[in-house]
VOKELUM-504337 format. One record per residue (C-alpha): x, y, z; chain; residue number from 1. Coordinates in Angstrom, 1 decimal. Example, Ala and Ser with C-alpha at 12.3 -4.5 7.8 and 13.67 -1.06 7.14 Angstrom:
2
PT      x      y      z chain   n
PT   12.3   -4.5    7.8     A   1
PT   13.7   -1.1    7.1     A   2
% end
This chain:
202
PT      x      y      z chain   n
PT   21.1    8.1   18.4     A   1
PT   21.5    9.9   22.0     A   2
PT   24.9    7.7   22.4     A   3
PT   26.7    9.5   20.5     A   4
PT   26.2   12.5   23.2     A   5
PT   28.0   10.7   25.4     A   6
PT   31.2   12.8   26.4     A   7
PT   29.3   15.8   25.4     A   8
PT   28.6   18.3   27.5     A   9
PT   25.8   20.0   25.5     A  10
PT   26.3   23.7   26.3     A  11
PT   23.5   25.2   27.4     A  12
PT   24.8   28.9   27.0     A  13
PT   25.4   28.3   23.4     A  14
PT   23.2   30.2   20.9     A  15
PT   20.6   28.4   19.0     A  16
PT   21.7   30.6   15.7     A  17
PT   25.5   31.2   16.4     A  18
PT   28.6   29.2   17.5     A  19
PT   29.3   31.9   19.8     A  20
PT   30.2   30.5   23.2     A  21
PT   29.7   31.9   26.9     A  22
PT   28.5   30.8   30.1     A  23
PT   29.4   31.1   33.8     A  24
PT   32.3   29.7   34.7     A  25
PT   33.2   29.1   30.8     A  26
PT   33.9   33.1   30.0     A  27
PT   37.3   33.9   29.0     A  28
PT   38.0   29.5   29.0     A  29
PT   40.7   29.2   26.7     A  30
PT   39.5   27.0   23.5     A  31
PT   42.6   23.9   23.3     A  32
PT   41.1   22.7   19.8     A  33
PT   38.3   22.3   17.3     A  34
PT   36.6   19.2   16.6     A  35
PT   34.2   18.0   13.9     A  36
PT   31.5   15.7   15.3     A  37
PT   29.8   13.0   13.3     A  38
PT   26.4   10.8   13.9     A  39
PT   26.1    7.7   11.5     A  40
PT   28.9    9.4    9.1     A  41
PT   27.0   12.2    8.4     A  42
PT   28.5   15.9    9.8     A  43
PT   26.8   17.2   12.9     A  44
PT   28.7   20.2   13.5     A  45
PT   32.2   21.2   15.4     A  46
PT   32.7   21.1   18.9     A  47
PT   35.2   23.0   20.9     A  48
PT   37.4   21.8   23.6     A  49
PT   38.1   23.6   26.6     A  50
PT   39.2   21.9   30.1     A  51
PT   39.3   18.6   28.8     A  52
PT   35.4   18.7   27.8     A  53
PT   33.9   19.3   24.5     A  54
PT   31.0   21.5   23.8     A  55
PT   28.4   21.4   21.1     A  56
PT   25.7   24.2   19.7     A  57
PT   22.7   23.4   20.7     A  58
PT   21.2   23.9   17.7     A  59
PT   23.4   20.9   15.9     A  60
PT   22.6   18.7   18.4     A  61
PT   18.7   19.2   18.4     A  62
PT   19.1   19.0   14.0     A  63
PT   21.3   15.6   14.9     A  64
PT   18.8   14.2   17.0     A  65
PT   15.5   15.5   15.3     A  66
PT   14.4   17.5   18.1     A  67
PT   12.7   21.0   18.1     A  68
PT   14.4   23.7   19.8     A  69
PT   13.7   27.4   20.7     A  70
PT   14.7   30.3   23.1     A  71
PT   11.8   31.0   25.8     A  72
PT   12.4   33.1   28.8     A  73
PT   16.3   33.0   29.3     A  74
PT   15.9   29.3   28.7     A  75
PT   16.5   26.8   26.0     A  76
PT   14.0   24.0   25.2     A  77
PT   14.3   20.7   23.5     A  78
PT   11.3   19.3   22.4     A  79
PT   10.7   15.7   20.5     A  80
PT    8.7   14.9   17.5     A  81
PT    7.2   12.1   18.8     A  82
PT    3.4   13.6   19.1     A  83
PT    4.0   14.2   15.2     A  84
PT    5.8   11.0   14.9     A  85
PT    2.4    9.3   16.0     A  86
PT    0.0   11.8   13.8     A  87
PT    2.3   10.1   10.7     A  88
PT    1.4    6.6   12.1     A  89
PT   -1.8    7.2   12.6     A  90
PT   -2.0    8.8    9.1     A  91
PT   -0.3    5.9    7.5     A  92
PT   -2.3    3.1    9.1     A  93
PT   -5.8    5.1    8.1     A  94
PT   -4.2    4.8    4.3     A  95
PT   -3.2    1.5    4.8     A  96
PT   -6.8    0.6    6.0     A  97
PT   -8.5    2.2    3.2     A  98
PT   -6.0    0.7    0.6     A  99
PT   -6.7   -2.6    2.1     A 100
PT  -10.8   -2.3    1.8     A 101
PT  -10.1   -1.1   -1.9     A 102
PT   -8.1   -4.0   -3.1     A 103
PT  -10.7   -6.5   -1.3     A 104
PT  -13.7   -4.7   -3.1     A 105
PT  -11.8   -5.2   -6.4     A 106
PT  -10.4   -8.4   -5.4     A 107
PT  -13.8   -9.8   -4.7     A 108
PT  -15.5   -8.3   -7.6     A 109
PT  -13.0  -10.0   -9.8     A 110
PT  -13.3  -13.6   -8.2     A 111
PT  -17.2  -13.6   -8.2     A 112
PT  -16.6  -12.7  -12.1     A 113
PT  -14.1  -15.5  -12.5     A 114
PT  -16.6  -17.8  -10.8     A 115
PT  -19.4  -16.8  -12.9     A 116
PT  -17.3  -17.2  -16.3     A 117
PT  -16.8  -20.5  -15.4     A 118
PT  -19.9  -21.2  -14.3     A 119
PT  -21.6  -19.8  -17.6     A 120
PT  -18.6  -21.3  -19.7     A 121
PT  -20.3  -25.1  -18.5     A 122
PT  -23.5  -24.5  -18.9     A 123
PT  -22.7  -23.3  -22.7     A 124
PT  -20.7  -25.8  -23.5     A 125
PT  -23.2  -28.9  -21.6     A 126
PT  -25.9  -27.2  -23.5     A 127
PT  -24.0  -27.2  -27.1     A 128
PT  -22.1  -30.2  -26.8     A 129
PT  -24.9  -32.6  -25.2     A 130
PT  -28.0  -31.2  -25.0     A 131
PT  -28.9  -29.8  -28.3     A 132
PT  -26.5  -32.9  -29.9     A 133
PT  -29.1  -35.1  -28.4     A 134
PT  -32.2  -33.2  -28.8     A 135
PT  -31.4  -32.9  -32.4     A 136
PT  -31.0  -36.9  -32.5     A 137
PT  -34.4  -37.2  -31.6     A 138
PT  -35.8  -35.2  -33.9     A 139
PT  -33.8  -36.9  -36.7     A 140
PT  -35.1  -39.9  -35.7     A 141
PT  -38.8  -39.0  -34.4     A 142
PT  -41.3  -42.0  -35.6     A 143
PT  -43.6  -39.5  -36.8     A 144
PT  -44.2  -36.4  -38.0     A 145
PT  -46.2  -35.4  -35.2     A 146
PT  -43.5  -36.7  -32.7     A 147
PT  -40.8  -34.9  -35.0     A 148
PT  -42.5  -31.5  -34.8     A 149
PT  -42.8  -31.5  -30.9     A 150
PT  -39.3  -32.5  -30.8     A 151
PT  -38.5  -29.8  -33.4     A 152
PT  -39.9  -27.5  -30.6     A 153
PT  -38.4  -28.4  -27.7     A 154
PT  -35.0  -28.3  -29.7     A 155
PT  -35.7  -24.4  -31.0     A 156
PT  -36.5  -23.4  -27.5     A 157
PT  -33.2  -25.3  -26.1     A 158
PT  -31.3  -23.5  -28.9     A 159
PT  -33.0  -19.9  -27.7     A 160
PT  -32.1  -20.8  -24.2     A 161
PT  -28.8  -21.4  -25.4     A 162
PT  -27.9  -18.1  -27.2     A 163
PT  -28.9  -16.2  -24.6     A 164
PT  -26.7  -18.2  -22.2     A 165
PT  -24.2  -17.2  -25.0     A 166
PT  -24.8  -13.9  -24.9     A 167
PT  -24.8  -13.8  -21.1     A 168
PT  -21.2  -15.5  -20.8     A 169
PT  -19.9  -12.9  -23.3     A 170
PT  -21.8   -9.9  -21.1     A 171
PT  -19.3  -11.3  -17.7     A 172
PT  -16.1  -12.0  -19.9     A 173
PT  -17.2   -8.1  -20.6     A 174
PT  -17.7   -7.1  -17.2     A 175
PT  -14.3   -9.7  -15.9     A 176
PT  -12.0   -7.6  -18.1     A 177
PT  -12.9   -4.2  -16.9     A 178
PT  -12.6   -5.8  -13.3     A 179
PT   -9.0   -7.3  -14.2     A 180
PT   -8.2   -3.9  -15.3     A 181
PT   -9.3   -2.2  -12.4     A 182
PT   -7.3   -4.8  -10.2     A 183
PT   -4.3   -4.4  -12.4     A 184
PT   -4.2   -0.6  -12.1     A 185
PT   -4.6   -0.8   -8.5     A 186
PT   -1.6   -3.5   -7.7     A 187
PT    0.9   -1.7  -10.1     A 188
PT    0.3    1.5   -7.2     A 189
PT    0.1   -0.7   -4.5     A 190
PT    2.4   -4.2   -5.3     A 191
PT    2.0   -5.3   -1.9     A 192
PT   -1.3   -6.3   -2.5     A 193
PT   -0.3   -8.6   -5.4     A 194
PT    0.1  -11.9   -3.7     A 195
PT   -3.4  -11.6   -2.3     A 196
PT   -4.9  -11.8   -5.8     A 197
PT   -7.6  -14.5   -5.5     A 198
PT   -8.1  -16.7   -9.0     A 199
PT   -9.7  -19.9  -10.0     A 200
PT   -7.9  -23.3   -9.8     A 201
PT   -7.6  -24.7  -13.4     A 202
% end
């Protein structure tokens, strides 16, 4: 942005409020013309031309350039933003950080509850589809009725065991869809994150 200075003479006797101009050696200059001065098509402000050199406020220069500018003892000083520049940085890269430990806490909790479904998803359907299938085989074809009746119990504790893995897979599809929800809420602020999404090959 500062090459656009270039053929400038910034006028340091111009005031930082006015277009007034005045200086040694520049009092009583005759003005030749008026030009309007432009940075990345956007207006900066006019110059005036006297002597073959044009001359700029201050004030639209330090604007132009994003600088800080103020009047102390006689003098005129230009200052940069770059101290606030870096308290923004530093401001953005603690958000980023803390945005970044959030989605891996949800991120995590919502894998370990994918894992767990599918984990508790085998065990129901082993248990359902072969184990109490075959239990119940032997107790429909248990030589005796004492045989039958110990059979009989091992297949009602089996089936306990079994609604309570039930009931345990529908506690984490529970706990997975508030977790999905809480993951969804969180990319739809922050879609950068989406990618990153961890799930469960099929």
């Amino acid at each position: 942005m500062k090459k656009f200075v270039a053929g400038i003479v910034v006028g340091l006797l111009i005031s930082l409020t006015t277009t007034a101009f005045g200086a040694a050696g520049l009092i009583g200059a005759k003005i030749e013309k008026v030009m309007s001065v432009s940075l990345d098509g956007k207006s900066v402000g006019t110059a005036v031309v006297t002597g073959g050199v044009s001359y700029l406020p201050v004030r639209a220069v330090a604007d132009a350039l994003d600088l800080e500018a103020e009047v102390s003892k006689g003098g005129i000083i230009l200052s940069s933003n770059a101290q606030d520049l870096a308290s923004i940085a530093k401001q953005e890269q603690s958000e980023l950080d803390a945005n970044t430990a959030e989605f891996n806490r949800l991120n995590q909790a919502h894998y370990l509850l994918l894992r767990s479904e599918a984990s508790q998803a085998k065990i129901v359907t082993n248990m359902q589809g072969t184990l109490v299938v075959r239990q119940q085989a032997k107790v429909d074809t248990a030589p005796t009725p004492e045989a039958k009746a110990r059979e009989q119990r091992y297949l009602d504790i089996l089936l306990v065991n079994l609604e309570t893995e039930k009931q345990n897979l529908e506690a984490t599809k529970a706990d997975l869809a508030v977790a999905a929800a809480a993951l969804d809420d969180f990319v739809i602020g922050h879609p950068e994150f989406k990618e990153f999404i961890t799930k469960i090959n099929p």
